[in-house]
N, C-alpha and C positions, 0 to 999 in steps of 0.2 A: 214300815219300820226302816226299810231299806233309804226311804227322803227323808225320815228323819234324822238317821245318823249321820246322812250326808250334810245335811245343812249345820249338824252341829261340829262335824271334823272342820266344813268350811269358816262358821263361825270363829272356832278357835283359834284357826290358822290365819282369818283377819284381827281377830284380837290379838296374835303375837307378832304380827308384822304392824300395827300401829304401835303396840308396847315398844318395838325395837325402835319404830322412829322418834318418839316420844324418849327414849334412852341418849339416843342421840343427839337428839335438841335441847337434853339439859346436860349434855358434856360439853357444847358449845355457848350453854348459858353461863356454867360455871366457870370455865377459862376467862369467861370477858366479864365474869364476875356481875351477872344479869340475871335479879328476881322475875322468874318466869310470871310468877304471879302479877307482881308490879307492870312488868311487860304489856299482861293481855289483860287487864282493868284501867291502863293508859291509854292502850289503841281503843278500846270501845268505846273512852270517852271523848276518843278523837271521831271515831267514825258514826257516832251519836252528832258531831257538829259538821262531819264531810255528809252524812247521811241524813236530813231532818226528818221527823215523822211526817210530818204536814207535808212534804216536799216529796217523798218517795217512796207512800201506802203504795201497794202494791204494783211499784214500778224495776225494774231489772237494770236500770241506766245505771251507768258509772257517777261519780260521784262529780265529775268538770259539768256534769249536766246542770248543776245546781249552782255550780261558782259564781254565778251574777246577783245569789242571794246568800251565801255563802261566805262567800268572800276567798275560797279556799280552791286555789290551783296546783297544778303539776310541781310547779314549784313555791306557792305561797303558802304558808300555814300548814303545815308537814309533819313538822316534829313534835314530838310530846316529852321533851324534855326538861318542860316547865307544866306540865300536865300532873293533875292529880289525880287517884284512882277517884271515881262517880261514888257522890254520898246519895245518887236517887236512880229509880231506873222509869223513864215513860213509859206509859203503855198509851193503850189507844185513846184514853179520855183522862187516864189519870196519871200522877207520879207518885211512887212510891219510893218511901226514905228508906234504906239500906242499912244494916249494920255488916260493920268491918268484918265479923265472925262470918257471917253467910260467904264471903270470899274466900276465906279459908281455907276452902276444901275444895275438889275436884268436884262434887255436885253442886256446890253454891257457886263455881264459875261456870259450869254447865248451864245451869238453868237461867246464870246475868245473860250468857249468851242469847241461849234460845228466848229469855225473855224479847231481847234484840231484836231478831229477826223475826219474832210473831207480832209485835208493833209496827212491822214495817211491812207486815203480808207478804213475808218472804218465804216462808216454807212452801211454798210450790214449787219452789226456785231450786229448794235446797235437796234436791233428791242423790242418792249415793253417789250415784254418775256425778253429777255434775260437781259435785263437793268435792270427789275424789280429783277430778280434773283442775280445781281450784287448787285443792292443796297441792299435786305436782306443779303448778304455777308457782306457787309460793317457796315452796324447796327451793325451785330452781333460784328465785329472786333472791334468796338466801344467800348459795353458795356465791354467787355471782358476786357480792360482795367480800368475797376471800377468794376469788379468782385473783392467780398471778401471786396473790401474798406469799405462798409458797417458796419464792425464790428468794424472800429475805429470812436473813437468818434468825431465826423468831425466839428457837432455845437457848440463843448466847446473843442476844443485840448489844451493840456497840457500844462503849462508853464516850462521855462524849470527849473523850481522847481518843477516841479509835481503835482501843483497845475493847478485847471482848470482858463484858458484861459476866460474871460470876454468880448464880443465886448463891443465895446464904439460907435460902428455906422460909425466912422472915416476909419477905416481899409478897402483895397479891401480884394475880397475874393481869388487870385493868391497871393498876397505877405501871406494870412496865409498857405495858403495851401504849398508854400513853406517853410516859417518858421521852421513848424512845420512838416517839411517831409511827407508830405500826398502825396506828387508829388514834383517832379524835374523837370528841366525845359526840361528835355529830354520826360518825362512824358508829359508833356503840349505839346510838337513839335507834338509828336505821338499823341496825342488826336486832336490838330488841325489837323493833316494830316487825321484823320477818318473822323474827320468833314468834313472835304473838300472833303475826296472821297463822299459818303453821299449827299452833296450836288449838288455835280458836277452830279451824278446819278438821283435825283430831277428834276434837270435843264433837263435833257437829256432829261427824261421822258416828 
């Protein structure tokens, strides 16, 4: 009685510290005004073309392993910013057509996931440990991208007279942050793609 209650006090206390980081990562979605959803059914259907099945059944390489058939480098082929969420998902002999309602929810992008990585004989791979250490990866790659940004003034930017910027309440906060160069929209692609890793690592766990 005594392992059981223990693993379920533990359980809870990992389920509210993913709840928290998942809180998190959609207060950083909404400022830059990023469909977390759109987010993480873009990167899969990026990493469905950095990842092929035929190319990396149960293999653990990074994805430059493949880029001579690929086509897709460190810096080639990157962004999903012209990417659309997947109308199919491979599995090992067949594809299967998707409807948009199965994304919807939090177990129909669960299962797009896990379908993922069971197509590519990755669940060996995928064990708590090492998920857990992927997502602190991911965090970090995150913040790294609003490193520094800090020291510009982000609540009142500049007008382009040099005078400070005013909200009026009407404004998102993506069309200022563009405006006024705080971020590109290449900037925004790569912060949604963090997001999405991040999440997708959540989901796993």
């Amino acid at each position: 009685t005594t392992a059981i209650t223990t693993t379920t006090d533990n359980n809870r206390k990992l389920e509210n510290q993913l709840g928290e980081v998942f809180l998190q990562l959609f207060r950083v979605a909404c400022v830059c005004e990023l469909d977390v959803r759109n987010c993480v059914l873009k990167k899969v259907e990026l990493n469905g073309r950095k990842y092929p099945v035929e190319l990396c059944k149960g293999k653990s390489g990074k994805y430059t392993n493949y880029s001579s058939q690929t086509g897709i480098t460190t810096t080639v082929g990157q962004s999903t910013m012209h990417s659309t969420p997947p109308q199919s998902i491979t599995t090992n002999t067949t594809t299967t057509t998707t409807d948009d309602d199965e994304h919807d929810t939090i177990e129909g992008i669960t299962l797009h996931i896990r379908t993922f990585a069971t197509a590519r004989q990755w669940n060996k791979y995928h064990t708590p440990r090492n998920i857990a250490l992927a997502l602190l990866g991911e965090v970090g790659e995150l913040a790294e991208l609003f490193q520094w940004s800090g020291d510009r003034n982000q609540n009142h930017p500049p007008s382009h007279n040099g005078e400070p910027h005013h909200d009026d309440g009407d404004g998102g906060g993506k069309e200022l942050l563009l405006l006024f160069g705080l971020l590109s929209e290449e900037d925004l692609d790569k912060i949604g793609q963090e997001i999405a890793d991040v999440t997708i690592y959540l989901l796993r766990l």
